[in-house]
Wavefront OBJ file of the C-alpha trace (Angstrom):
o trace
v 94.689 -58.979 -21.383
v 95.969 -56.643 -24.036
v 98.419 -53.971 -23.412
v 98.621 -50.647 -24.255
v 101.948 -47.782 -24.534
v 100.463 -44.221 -23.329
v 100.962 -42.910 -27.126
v 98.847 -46.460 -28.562
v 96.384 -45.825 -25.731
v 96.029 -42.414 -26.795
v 95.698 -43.336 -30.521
v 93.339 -46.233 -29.917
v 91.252 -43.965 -27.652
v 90.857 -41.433 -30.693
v 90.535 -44.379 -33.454
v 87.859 -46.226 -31.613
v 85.658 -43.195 -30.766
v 86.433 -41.516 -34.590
v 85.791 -45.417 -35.720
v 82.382 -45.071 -33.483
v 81.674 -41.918 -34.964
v 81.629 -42.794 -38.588
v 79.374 -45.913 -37.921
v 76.631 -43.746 -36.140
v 77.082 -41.161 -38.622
v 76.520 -43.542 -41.618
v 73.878 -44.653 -40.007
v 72.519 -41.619 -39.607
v 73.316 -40.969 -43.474
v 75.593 -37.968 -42.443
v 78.774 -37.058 -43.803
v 82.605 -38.604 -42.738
v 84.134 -37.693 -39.680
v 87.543 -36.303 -40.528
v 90.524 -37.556 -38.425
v 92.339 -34.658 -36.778
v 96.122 -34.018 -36.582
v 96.788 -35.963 -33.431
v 100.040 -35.197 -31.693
v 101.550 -37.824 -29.781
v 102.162 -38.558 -25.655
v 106.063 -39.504 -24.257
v 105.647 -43.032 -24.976
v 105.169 -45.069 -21.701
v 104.343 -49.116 -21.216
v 100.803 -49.993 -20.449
v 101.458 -51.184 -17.196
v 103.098 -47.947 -16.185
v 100.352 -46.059 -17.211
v 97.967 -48.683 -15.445
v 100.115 -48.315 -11.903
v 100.363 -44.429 -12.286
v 96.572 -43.864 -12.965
v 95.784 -46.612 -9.779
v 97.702 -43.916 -7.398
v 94.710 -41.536 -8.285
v 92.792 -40.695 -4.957
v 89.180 -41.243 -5.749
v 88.882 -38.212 -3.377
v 91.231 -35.682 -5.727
v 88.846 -35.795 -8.668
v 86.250 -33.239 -8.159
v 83.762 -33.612 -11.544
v 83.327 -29.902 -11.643
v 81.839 -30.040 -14.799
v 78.945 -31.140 -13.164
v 78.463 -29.084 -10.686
v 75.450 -26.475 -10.798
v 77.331 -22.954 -11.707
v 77.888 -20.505 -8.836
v 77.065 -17.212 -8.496
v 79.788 -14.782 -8.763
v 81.734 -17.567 -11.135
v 83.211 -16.188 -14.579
v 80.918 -17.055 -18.037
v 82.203 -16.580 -21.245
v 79.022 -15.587 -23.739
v 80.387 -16.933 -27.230
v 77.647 -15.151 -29.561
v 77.296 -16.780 -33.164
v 75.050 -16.593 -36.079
v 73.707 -19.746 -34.649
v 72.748 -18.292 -31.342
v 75.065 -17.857 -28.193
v 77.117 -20.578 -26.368
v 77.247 -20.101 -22.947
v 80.397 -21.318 -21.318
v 81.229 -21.648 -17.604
v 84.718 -20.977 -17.295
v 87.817 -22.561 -14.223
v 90.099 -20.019 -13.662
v 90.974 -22.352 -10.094
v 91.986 -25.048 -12.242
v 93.183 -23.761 -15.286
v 94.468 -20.230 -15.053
v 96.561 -19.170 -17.490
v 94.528 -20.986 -20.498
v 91.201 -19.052 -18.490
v 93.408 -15.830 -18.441
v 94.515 -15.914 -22.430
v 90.983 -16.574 -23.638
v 89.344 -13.843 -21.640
v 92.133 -11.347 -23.033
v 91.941 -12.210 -26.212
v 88.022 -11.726 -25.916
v 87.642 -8.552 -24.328
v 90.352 -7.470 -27.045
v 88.116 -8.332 -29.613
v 90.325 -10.822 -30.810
v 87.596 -13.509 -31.741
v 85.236 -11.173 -33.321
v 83.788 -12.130 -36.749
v 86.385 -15.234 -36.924
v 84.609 -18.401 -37.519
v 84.244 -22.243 -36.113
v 86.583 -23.395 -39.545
v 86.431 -27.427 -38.374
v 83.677 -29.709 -37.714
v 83.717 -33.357 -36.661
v 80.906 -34.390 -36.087
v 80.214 -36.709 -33.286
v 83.194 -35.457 -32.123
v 84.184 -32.054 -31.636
v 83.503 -28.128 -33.198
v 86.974 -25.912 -33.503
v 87.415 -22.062 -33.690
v 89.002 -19.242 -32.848
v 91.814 -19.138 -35.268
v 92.617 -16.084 -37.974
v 95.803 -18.640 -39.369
v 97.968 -20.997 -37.824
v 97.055 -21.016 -34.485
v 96.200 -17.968 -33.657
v 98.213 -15.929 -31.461
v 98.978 -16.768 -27.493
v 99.152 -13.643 -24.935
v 102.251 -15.479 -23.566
v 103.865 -16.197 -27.209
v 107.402 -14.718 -27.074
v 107.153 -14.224 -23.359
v 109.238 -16.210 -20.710
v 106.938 -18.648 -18.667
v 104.380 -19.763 -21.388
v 102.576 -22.697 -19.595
v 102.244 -25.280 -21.844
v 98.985 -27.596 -21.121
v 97.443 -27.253 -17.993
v 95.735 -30.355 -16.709
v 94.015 -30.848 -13.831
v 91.528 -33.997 -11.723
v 88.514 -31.943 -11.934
v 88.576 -30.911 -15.999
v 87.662 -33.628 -18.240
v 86.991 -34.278 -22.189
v 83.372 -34.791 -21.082
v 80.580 -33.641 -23.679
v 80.024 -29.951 -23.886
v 84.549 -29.138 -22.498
v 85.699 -26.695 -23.869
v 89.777 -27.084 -24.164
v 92.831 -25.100 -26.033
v 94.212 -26.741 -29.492
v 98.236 -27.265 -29.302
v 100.167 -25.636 -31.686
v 101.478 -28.752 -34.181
v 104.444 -30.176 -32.048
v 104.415 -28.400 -29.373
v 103.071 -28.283 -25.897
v 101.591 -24.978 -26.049
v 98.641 -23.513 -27.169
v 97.510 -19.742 -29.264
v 94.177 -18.576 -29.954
v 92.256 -21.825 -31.237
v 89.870 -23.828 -28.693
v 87.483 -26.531 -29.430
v 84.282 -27.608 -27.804
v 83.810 -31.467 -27.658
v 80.601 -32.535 -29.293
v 80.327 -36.053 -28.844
v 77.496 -37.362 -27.201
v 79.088 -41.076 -26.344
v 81.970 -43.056 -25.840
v 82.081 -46.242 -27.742
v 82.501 -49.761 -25.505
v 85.757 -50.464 -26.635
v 87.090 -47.026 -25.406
v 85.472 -48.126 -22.112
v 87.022 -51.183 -21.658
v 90.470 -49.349 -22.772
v 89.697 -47.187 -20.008
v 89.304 -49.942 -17.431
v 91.970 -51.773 -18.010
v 94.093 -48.359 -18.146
v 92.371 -47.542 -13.972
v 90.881 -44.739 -15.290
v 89.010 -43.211 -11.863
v 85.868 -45.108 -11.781
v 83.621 -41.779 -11.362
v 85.511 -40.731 -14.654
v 84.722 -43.226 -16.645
v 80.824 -43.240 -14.966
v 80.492 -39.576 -16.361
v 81.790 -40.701 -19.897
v 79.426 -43.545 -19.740
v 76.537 -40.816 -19.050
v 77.505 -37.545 -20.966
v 79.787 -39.079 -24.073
v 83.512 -37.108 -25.015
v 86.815 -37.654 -26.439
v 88.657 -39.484 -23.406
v 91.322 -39.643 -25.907
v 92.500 -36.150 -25.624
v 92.931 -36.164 -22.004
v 96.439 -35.401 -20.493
v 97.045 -34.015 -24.096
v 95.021 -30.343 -23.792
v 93.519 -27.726 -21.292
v 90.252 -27.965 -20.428
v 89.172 -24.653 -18.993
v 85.875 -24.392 -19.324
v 82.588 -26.458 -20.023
v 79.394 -25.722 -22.376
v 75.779 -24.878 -20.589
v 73.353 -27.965 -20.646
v 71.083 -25.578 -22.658
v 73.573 -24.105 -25.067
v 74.656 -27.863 -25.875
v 71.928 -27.134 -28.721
v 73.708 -24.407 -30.453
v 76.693 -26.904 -30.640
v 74.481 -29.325 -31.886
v 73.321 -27.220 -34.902
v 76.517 -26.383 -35.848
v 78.142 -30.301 -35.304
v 74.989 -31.382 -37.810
v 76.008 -29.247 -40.922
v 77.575 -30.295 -44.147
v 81.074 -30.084 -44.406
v 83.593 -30.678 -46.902
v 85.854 -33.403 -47.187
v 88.835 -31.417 -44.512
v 85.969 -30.917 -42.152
v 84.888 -27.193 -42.833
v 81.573 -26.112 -42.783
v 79.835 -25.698 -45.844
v 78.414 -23.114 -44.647
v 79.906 -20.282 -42.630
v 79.572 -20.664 -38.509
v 80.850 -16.918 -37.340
v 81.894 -15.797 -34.137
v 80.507 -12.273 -33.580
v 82.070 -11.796 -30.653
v 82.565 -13.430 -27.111
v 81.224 -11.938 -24.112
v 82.560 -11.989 -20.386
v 80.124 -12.044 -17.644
v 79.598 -13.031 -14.502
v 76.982 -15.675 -13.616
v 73.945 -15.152 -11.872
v 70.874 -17.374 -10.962
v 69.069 -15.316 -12.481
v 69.559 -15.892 -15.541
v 68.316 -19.502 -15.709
v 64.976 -18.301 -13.554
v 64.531 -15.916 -16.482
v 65.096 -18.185 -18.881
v 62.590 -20.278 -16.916
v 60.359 -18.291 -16.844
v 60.403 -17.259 -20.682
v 59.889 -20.969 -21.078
v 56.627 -20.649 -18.994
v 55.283 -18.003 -21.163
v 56.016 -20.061 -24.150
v 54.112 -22.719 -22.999
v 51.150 -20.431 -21.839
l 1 2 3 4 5 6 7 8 9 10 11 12 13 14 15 16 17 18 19 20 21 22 23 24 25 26 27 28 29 30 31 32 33 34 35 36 37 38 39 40 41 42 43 44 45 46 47 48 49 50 51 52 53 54 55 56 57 58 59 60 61 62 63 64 65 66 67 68 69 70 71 72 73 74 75 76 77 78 79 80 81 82 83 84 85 86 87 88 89 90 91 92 93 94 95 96 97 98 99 100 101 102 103 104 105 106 107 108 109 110 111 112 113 114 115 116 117 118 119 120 121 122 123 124 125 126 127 128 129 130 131 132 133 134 135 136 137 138 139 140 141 142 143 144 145 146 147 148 149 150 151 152 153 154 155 156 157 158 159 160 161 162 163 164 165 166 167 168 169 170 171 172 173 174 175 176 177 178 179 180 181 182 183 184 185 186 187 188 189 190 191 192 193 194 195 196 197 198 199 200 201 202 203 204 205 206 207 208 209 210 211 212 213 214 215 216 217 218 219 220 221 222 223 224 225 226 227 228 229 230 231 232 233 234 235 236 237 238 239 240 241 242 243 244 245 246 247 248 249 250 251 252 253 254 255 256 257 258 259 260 261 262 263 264 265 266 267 268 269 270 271 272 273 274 275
């Protein structure tokens, strides 16, 4: 059985699924997936890894990401010249990362910036006026670093913080993971690292990057129906760094609070349409 160091699992989780990427795409006659920067784990031996995922209680991982949102729960209403991404957002499990991205938004610091990277496949990033974009804790005692939790996972439609290069910390930029599978050799690395089993079900059914978990904040996930808008934007031309050929803009980003409603309108609209 082959063994794998945290920082090779890591790397071997991202190769395999970029690796899977760039088959499907040529196959789909699209352009390259471009390798991120990928910032390495504290090494530790496969077997270590192995015994300290195995202590996971099946019972601590909550799959909140797919869970029907509540009422009352806090929605972030990214609005683009592509149409609006609705994201549900976990201020429970990820506080501080939920608490600098709605600050920054009701500041207006995301208007008219743009999604600058797209890997497609894989994930669409944003959210940045220039190297990183700027933190609400930067300079401030206490920043948090990463914020992980059971319940947030790199599942298809997460939306998670970008470090700053070498360092555990994040600023302004987020990405939303695209990818709609996970290849069978990041599986099997999976397995044999005890992965919880209803983790790697939900990879199985939604697709992600399992490789960036334990390695950035999750804090909030992508409506099932504004998964299209992501689409759209994953399936453009883009240049040989990854940027869009053509620009993606952030208008602004919205902060609401989730109602029922809104999907029986929706619903509704849908009705009409049909009619």
């Amino acid at each position: 059985m082959r063994r794998f160091t945290a920082a090779a699992l890591i790397i071997a989780l991202l190769i395999t699924g970029l690796s899977g990427c760039g088959r499907r795409a040529e196959e789909d006659a699209q352009p390259d997936v471009t390798e991120p920067e990928v910032i390495e784990p504290a090494p530790m031996s496969g077997d270590e890894a192995a015994s300290h995922n195995a202590r996971i209680s099946p019972s601590a991982v909550n799959l909140v990401q797919l869970e029907e949102p509540r009422a009352g729960s806090q929605m972030a209403v990214i609005k683009t010249n592509f149409g609006d991404i609705e994201v549900m957002l976990y201020p429970e499990q990820a506080p501080k990362a939920v608490e600098n991205f709605i600050t920054h938004a009701r500041a207006g610091y995301y208007d008219q910036l743009d999604f600058e990277k797209v890997f497609r496949n894989f994930i669409i990033e944003g959210g940045d006026p220039g190297g990183g974009g700027e933190s609400i804790y930067r300079g401030a005692d206490g920043h948090p670093g990463n914020e992980y939790s059971l319940d947030l996972w790199h599942l298809r439609g997460a939306v998670a913080m970008s470090q700053l290069a070498g360092k555990d910390e994040y600023g302004s930029r987020f990405f939303i993971v695209q990818a709609p599978f996970v290849d069978a050799d990041t599986i099997e690395a999976m397995e044999q690292s005890n992965y919880p089993n209803k983790v790697i079900d939900a990879y199985k059914e939604r697709g992600g990057t399992p490789g960036f978990d334990w390695q950035r904040t999750v804090f909030g996930t992508v409506t099932e129906e504004s998964m299209r808008v992501v689409d759209a934007i994953a399936r453009l031309e883009v240049s040989a760094s990854g940027s869009p050929t053509e620009l993606v803009i952030i208008e602004t980003v919205e902060i609401v609070t989730y109602s029922p409603e809104q999907d029986d309108a929706g619903e509704d609209d849908e009705e009409e349409e049909e009619e």
